[in-house]
N, C-alpha and C positions, 0 to 999 in steps of 0.2 A: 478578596471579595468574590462570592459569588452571583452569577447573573442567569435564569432564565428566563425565556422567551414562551410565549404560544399565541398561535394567530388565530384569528376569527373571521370569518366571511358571513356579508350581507350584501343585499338588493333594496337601495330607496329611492326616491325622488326628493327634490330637494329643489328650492328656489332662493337665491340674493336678494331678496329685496330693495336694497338700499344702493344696489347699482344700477347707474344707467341703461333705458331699456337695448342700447342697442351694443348692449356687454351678456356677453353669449349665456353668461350664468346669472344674466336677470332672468331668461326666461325659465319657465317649467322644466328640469332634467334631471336622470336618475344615475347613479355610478353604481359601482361594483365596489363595493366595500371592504379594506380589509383593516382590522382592527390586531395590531400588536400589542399585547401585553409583556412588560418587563419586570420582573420581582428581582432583586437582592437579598444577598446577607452574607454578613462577614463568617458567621457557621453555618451549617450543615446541622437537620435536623438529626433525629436517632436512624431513621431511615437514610439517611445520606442525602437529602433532598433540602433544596432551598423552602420549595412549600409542595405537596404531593399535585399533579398537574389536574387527578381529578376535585382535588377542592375548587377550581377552578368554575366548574359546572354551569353554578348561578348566572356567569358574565355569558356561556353560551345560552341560557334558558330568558335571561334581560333580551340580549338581541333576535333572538329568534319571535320571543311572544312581543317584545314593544317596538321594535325597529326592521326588520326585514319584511320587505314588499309594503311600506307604509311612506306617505309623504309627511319625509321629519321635520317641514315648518309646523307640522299639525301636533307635533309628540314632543318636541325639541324647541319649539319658540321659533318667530324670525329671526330671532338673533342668533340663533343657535346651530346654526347649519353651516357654517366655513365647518374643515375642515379641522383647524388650528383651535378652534371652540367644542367640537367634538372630540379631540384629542382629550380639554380640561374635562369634559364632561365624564367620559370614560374612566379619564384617572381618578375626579373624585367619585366614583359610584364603588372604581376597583378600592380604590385606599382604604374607602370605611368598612372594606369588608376584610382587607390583606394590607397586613402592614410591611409589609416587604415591597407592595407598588414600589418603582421608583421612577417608571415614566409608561408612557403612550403612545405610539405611534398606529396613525392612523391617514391612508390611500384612498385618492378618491379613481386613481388612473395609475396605470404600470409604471410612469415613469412621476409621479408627485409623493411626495410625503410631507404630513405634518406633526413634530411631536410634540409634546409637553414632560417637561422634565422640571420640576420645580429648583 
């Protein structure tokens, strides 16, 4: 099996809602984003490539026009803003474009990670 990788960076704000106010991610705050994409496949296109990394594009052109420098309870829902729920979110936006998705991972701080891997 093959596996690539390509990361993505963003800037949002972002709020918990449904945690108590005196849980540091109830209030108003914004992380530094980093957005991993992972494709498979058992072949290698003609090009020798899992999938060519500029077909990729679109998922830079998504976050840059709808998600960086924006507050994502406003783009993403309340519910939508853990981490672990932007991971799903990422995967299915990637999937129905690349059927090689095979997970997400997605940083809100240098030392966190959340993925989704069905």
């Amino acid at each position: 099996m093959y596996t690539i990788t390509k990361e993505f960076h963003f800037s949002a704000s972002h709020q918990l809602k449904g945690l108590p106010p005196e849980h540091q991610c109830a209030r108003l705050h914004g992380h530094n984003y980093i957005v991993v994409i992972e494709l498979r496949a058992a072949e290698l296109d003609a090009n020798g490539f899992v999938r060519d990394y500029l077909d990729l594009a679109p998922l830079k052109r998504y976050i840059d026009d709808e998600l960086d420098h924006r507050h994502l309870n406003d783009v993403l829902g309340d519910d939508g803003v853990t981490a672990e729920r932007m991971a799903r979110h990422f995967y299915d936006w990637c999937r129905a474009r690349w059927p090689e998705v095979s997970a997400v991972r997605v940083s809100e701080t240098p030392k966190t990670w959340a993925e989704y891997r069905p």
